[in-house]
PLY file of the C-alpha trace (Angstrom):
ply
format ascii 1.0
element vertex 257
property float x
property float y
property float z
element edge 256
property int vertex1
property int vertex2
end_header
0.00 0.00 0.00
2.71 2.38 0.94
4.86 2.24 -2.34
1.37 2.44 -4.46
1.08 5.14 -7.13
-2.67 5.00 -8.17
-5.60 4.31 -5.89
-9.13 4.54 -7.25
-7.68 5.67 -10.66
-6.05 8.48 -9.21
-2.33 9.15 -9.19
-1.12 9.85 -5.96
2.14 11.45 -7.07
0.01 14.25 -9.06
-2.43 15.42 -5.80
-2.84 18.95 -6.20
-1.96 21.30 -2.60
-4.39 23.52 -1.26
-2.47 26.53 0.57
-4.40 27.48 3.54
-6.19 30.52 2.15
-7.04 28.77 -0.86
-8.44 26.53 1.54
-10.45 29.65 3.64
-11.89 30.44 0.35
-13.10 27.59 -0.94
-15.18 26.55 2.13
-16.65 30.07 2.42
-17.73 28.95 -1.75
-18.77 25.89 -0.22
-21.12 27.19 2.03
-22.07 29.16 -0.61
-23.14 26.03 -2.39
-20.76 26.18 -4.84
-20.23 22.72 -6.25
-17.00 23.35 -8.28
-15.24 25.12 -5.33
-16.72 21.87 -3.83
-14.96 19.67 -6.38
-11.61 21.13 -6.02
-11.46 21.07 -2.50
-12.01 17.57 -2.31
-9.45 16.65 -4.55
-6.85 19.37 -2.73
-7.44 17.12 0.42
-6.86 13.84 -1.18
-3.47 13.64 0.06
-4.86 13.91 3.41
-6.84 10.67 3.23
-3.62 8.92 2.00
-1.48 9.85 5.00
-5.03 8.67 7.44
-4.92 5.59 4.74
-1.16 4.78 5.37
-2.09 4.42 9.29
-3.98 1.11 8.15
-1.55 -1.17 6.56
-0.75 -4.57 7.12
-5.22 -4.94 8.23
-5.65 -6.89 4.77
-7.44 -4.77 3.54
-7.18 -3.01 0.29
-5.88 -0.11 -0.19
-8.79 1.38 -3.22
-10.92 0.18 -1.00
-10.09 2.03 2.32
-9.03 4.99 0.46
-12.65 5.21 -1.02
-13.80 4.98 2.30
-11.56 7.68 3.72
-13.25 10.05 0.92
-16.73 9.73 2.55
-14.66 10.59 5.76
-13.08 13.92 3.96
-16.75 14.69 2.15
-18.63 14.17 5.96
-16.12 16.20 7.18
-16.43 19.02 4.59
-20.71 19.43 4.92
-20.21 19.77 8.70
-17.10 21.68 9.23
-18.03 24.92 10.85
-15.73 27.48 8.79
-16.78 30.08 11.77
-14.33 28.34 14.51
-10.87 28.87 14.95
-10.19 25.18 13.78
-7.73 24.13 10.60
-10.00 21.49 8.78
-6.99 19.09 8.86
-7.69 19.09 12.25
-11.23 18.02 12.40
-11.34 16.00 9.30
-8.39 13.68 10.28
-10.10 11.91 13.28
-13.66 12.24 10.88
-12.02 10.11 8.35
-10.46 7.71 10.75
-14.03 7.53 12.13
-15.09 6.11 9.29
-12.48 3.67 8.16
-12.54 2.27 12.00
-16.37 1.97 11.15
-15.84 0.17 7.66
-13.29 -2.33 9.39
-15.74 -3.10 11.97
-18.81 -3.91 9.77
-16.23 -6.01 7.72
-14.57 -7.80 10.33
-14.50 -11.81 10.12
-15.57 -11.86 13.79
-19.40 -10.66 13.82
-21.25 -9.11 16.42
-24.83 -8.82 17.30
-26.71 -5.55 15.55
-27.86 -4.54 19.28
-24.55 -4.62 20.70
-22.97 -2.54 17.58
-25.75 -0.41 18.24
-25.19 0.39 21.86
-21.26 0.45 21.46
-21.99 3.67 18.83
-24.42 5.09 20.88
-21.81 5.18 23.63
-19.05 6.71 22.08
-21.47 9.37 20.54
-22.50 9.66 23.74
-18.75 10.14 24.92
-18.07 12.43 22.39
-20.88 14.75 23.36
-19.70 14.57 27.13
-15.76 14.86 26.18
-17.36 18.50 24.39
-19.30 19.65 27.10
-17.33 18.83 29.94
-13.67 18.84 28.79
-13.40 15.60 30.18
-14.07 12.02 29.24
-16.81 10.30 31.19
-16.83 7.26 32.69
-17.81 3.43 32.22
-20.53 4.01 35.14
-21.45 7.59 33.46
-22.32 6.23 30.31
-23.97 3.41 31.48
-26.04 5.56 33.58
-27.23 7.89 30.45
-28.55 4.63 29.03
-29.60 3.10 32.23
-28.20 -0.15 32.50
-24.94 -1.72 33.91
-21.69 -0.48 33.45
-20.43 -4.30 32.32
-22.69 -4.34 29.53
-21.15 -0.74 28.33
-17.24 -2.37 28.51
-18.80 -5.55 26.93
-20.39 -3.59 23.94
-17.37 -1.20 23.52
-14.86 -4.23 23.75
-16.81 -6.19 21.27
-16.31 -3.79 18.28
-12.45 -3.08 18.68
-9.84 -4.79 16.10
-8.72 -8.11 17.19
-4.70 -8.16 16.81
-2.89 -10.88 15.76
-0.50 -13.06 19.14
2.27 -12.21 16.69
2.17 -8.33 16.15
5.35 -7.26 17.04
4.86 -4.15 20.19
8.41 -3.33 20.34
12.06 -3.55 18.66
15.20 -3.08 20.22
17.28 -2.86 16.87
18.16 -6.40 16.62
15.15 -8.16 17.49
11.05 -8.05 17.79
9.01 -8.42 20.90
5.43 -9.52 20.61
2.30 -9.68 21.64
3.13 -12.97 22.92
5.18 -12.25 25.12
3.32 -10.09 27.01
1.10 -12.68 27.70
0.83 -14.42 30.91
0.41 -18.00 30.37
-1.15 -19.74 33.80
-2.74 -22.51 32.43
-0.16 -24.64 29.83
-1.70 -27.22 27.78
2.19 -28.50 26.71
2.26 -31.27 28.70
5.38 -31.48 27.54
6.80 -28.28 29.60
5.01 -29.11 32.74
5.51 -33.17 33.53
7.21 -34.20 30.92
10.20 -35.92 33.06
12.56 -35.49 30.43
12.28 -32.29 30.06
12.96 -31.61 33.95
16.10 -33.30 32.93
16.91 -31.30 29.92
16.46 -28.26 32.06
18.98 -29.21 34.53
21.65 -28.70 31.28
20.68 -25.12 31.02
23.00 -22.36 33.13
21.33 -20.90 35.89
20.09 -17.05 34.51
18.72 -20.00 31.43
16.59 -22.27 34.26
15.53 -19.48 35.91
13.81 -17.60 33.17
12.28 -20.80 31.64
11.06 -21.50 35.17
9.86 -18.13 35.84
7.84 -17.65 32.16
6.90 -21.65 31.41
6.34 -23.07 35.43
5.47 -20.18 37.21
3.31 -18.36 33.79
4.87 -14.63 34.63
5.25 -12.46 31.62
8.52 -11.78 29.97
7.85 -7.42 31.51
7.55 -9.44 34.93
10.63 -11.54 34.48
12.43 -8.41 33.64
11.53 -6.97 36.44
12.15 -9.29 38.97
15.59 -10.22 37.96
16.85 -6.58 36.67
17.56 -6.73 33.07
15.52 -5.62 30.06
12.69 -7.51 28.40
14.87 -8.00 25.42
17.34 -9.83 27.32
15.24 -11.92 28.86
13.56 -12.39 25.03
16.97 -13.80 24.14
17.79 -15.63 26.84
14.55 -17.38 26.75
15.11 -18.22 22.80
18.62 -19.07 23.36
17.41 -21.86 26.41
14.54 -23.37 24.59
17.11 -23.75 21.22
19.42 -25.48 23.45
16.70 -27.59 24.99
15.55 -28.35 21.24
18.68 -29.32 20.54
19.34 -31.70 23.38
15.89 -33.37 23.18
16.71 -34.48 19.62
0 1
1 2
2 3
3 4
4 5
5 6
6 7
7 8
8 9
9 10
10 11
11 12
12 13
13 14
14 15
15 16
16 17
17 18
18 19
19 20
20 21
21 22
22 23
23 24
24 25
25 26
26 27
27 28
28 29
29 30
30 31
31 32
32 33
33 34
34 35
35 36
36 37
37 38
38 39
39 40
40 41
41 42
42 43
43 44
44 45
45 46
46 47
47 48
48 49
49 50
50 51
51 52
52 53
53 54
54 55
55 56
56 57
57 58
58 59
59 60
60 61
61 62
62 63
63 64
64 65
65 66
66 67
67 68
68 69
69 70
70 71
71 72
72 73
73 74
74 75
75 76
76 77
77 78
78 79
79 80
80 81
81 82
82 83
83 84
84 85
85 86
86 87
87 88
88 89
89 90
90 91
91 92
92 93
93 94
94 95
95 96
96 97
97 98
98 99
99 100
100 101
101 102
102 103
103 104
104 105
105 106
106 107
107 108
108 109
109 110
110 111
111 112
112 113
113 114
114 115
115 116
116 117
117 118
118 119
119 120
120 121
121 122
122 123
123 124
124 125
125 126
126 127
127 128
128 129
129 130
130 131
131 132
132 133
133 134
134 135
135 136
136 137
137 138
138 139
139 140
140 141
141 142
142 143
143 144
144 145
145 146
146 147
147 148
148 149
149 150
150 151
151 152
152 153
153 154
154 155
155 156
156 157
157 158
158 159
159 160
160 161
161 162
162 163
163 164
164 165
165 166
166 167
167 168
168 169
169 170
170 171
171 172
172 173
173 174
174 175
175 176
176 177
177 178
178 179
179 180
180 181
181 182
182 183
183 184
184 185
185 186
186 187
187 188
188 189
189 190
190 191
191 192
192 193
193 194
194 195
195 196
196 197
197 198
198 199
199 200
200 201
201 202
202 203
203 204
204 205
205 206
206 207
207 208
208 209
209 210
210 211
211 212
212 213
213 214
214 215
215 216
216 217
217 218
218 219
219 220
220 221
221 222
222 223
223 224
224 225
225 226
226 227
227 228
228 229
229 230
230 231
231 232
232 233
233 234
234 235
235 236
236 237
237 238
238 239
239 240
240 241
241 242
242 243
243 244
244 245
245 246
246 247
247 248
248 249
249 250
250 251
251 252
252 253
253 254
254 255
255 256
């Protein structure tokens, strides 16, 4: 998606540049109702829903179609942009276009949720935006839930149920020479390898393994603490104990074969 010259039919290297008081005058036209003024600020803004596209990648998605999708954003955003407030439309287009993408992804997501709890999940965060405006502040779980009148689970439920699922794999962090995942922040307190946690052999394998070795793999695999908790407890970074904990199981590989 990133290295992609034309999207929709439209070259991306050729987007025309609004300056900002060509901008200022063509949403006073706009108001105006005039629809070429319209025209041409749409397509000055394009690059806009590019950079909002770019924040998507690697979702599987495709890239004509979420950039199609990011127009509606940029043409919701242009019929309610109030030209009267000291606001650059960047700024309240951006998080309109997002807004809609986010909304696109949800509706299209392989894991499907009920129309009811969709429903009250979007009447929630309208509901949060409205608050966020009003009071400067956002409101809470037990706030929202009492606007609507029912518990404040059901409100966490509903607005857990519609966020992206990530993949176990995503990398969170890099520390130049290797990634850290989602994985491994994962506390693991219930094994299913039988293999780690009676296999006899293995308690024999382990015994090869120096001691900073043993006591990682006992720490993440016996005891189920995270690799951020290992760190922690034994004062070294999580990418240490990353390698250290690749390094042992290698070596227990290795000797098991």
């Amino acid at each position: 998606m990133i290295n992609k010259v034309e999207i929709c039919g439209v070259n991306t290297t050729k987007l025309p540049i609004l300056s900002n008081e060509e901008k200022k005058e063509l949403l006073i036209k706009i108001k105006e109702g005039n629809k070429e003024a319209r025209e041409k600020f749409i397509k000055g803004n394009l690059r806009l829903v590019l950079s909002v596209v770019q924040r998507f990648v690697g979702r599987g998605e495709s890239a004509d179609d979420l950039f199609q999708i990011g127009c509606i954003g940029l043409i919701k955003a242009i019929d309610n942009f109030d030209i009267t407030l000291n606001v650059q439309f960047s700024t309240y287009a951006v998080p309109m276009i997002i807004g809609e993408i986010r909304r696109y992804l949800r509706d299209n997501n392989s894991i499907r949720v009920s129309r009811s709890i969709k429903d009250l999940a979007y009447k929630s965060i309208a509901y949060k935006n409205k608050f966020l405006k009003e009071n400067n502040r956002e409101p809470s779980v037990e706030e929202i839930a009492k606007e609507f009148n029912i518990k404040a689970e059901e409100i966490s439920f509903c607005l857990g149920a519609i966020q992206d699922p990530i993949s176990l794999q995503e990398p969170v962090f890099n520390d130049g020479t290797e990634n850290i995942f989602v994985i491994d922040q994962v506390s693991d307190r219930k094994n299913t390898d039988d293999k780690w946690t009676e296999s006899i052999t293995i308690s024999e394998l382990m015994k090869k393994l120096n001691e900073k070795e043993k006591l990682i793999i006992s720490k993440r695999y016996f005891d189920g603490r995270t690799q951020m908790e290992v760190a922690d407890e034994i004062g070294i970074s999580q990418a240490q104990v990353s390698r250290i904990e690749k390094s042992a199981i290698n070596h227990i590989k290795r000797l098991y074969e």
